[in-house]
PALUMLUM-307416 format. One record per residue: residue in three letters; x, y, z of N, C-alpha, C in turn. Coordinates in pm, whole numbers, padded with zeros to 5 digits, always signed. Layout:
N
ALAXYZXYZXYZ ...
//
This chain:
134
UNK+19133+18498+06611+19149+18523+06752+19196+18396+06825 UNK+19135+18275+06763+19213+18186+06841+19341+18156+06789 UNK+19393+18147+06712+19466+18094+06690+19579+18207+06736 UNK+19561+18305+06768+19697+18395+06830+19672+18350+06972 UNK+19540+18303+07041+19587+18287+07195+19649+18169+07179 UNK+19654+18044+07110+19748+17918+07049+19841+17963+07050 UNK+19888+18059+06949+20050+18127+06963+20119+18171+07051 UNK+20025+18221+07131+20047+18351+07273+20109+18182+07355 UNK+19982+18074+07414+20019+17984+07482+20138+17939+07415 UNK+20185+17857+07326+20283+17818+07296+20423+17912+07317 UNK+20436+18009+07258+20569+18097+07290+20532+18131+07529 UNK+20448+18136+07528+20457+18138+07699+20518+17994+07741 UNK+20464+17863+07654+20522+17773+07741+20678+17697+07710 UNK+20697+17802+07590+20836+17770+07486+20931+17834+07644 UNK+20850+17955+07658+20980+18031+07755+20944+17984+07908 UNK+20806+17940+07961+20869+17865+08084+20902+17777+08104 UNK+20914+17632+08003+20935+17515+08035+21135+17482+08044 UNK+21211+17557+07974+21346+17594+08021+21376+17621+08221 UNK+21266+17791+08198+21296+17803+08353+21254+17719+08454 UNK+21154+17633+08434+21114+17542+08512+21161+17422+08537 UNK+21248+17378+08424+21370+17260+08470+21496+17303+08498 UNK+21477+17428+08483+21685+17526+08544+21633+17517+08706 UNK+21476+17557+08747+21465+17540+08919+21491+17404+08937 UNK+21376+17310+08882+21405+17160+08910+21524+17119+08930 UNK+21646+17153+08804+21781+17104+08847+21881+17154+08940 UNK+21803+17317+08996+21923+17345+09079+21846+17313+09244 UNK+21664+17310+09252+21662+17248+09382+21702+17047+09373 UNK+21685+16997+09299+21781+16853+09320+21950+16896+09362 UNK+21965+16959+09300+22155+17016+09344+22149+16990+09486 UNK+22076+17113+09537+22022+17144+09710+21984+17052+09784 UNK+21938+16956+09744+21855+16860+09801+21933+16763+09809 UNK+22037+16729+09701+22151+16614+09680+22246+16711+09812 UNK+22304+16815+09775+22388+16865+09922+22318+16903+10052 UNK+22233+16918+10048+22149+16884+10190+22176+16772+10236 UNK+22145+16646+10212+22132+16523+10232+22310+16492+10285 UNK+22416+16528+10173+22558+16481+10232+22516+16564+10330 UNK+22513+16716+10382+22522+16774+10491+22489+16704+10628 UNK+22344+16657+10618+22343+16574+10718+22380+16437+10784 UNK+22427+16390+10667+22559+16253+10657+22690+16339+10772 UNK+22739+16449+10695+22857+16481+10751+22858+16552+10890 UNK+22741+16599+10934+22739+16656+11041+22756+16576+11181 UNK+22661+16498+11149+22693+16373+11243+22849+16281+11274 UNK+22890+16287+11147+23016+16223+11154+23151+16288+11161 UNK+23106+16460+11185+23202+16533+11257+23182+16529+11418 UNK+23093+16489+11444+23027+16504+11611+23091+16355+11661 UNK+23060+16259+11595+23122+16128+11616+23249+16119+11621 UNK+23339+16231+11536+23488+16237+11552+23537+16319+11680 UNK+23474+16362+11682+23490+16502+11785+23482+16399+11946 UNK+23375+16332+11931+23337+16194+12044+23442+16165+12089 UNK+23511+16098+11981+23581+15944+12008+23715+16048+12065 UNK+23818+16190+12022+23873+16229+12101+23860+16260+12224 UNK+23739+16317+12219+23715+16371+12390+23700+16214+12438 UNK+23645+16109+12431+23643+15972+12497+23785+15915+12519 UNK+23861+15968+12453+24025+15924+12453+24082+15973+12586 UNK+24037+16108+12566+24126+16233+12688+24096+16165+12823 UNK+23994+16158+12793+23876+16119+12912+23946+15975+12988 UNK+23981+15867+12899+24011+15770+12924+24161+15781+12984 UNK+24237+15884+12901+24397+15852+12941+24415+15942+13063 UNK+24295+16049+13119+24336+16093+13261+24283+15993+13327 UNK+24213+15913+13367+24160+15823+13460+24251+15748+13444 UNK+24345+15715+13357+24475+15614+13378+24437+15457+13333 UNK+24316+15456+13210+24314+15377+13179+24341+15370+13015 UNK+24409+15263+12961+24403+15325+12803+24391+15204+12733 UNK+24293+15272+12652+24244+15167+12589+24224+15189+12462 UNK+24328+15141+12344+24295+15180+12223+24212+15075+12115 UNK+24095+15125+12090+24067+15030+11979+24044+15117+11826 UNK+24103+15005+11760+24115+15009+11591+23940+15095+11517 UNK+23859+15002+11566+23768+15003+11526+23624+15030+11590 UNK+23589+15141+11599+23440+15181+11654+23354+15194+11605 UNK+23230+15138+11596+23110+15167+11513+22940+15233+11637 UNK+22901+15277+11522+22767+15329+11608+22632+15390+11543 UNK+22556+15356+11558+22413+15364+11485+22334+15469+11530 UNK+22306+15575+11402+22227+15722+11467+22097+15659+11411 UNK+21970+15769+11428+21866+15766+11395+21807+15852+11270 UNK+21847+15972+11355+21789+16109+11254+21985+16159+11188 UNK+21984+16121+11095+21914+16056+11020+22006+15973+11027 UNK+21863+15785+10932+21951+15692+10967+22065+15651+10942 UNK+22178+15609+10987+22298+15595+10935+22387+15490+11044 UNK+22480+15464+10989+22577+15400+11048+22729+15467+11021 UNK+22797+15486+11115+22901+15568+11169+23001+15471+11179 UNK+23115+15467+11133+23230+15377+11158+23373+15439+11169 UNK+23460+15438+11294+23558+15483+11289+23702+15402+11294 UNK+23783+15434+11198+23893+15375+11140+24032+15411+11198 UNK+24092+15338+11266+24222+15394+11290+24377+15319+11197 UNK+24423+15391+11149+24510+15308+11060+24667+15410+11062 UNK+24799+15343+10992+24900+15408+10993+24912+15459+10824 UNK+25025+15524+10880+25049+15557+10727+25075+15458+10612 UNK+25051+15497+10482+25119+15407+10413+25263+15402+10350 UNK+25292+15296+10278+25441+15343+10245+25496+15484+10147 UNK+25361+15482+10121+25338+15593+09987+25283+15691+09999 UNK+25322+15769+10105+25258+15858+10236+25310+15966+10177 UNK+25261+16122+10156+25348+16187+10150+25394+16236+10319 UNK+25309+16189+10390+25360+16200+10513+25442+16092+10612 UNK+25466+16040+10533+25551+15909+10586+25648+15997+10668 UNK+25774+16038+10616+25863+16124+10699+25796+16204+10832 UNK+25687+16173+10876+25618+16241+11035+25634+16095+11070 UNK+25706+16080+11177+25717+15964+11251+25579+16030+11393 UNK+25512+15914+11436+25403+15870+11524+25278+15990+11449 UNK+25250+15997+11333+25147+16013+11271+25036+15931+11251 UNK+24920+15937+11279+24851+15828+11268+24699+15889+11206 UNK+24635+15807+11086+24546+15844+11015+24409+15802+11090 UNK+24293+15883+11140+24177+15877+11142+24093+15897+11041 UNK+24014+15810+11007+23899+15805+10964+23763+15759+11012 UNK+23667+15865+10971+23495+15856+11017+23452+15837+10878 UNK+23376+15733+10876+23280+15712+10789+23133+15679+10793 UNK+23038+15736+10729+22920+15735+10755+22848+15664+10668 UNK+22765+15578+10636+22687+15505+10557+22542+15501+10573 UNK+22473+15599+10496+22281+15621+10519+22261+15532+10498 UNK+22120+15460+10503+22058+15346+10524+21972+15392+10363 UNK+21984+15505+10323+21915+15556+10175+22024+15505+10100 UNK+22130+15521+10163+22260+15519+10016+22284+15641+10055 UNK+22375+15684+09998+22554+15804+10056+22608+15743+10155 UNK+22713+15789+10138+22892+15749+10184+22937+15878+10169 UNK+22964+15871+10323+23040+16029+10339+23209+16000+10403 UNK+23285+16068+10423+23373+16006+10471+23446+16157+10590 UNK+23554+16118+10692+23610+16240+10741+23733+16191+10772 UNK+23858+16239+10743+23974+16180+10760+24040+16305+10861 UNK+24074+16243+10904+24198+16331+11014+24342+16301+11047 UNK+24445+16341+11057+24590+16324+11137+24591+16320+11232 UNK+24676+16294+11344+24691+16271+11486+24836+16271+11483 UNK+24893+16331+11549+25046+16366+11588+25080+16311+11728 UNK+25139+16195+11785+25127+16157+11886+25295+16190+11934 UNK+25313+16299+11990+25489+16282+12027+25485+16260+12175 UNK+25421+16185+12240+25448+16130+12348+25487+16019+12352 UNK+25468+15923+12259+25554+15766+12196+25682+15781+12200 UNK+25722+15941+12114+25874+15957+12114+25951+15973+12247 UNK+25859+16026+12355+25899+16085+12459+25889+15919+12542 UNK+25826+15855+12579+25833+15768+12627+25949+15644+12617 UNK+25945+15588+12467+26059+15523+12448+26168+15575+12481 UNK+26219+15735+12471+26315+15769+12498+26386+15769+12656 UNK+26247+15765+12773+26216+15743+12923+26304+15568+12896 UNK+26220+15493+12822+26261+15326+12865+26385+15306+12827 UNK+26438+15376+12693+26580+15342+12681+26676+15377+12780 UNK+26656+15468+12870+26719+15521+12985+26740+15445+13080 
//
């Protein structure tokens, strides 16, 4: 008699100790994309910012472009950095003349690096120079 409840336990823990590290590895999955989620959420809100702060700025008739913005959240902790840069020579978008590359990047204070890149199409540059050559 004992030795079949020995058997009984063993084949029970033959077959849950599989299902119990298939949960373990798929809530770490969840838990690893949870975590970017809240990296990236923030640093779509921070992108979303810095345009509406643009609009904002060029109707009041003041303009003011800077390269580089940074900014420190809490929940959760992180640091937010926004990148303004041109194309490169090796662009497949090089041929878009006044294209200009945004980037948001986010850096947790745990560790992850998230990143958000965007385009910007500016054809009012074209329209303007074309005003001064006149």
């Amino acid at each position: 008699m004992l030795m079949e409840v020995l058997v009984t336990i063993a084949i029970v823990g033959m077959t849950l100790v599989p299902l119990f590290m298939t949960q373990s590895n798929a809530l770490r999955g969840v838990y690893r994309y949870a975590q970017r989620l809240r990296l990236i959420v923030p640093a779509k809100n921070f992108f979303v910012d810095i345009f509406s702060k643009k609009k904002e700025q060029s109707d009041d008739g003041e303009k003011k472009e800077v390269e580089i913005e940074e900014k420190e959240i809490t929940d959760p902790a992180a640091k937010l950095t926004h990148k303004k840069r041109k194309l490169t020579e090796n662009s497949a978008f090089k041929k878009i003349k006044d294209l200009e590359v945004h980037e948001v990047i986010v850096r947790g204070t745990r560790g992850g690096r998230e990143s958000i890149i965007g385009w910007v199409y500016k054809p009012e540059r074209k329209k303007k120079a074309e005003e001064e050559k006149r």
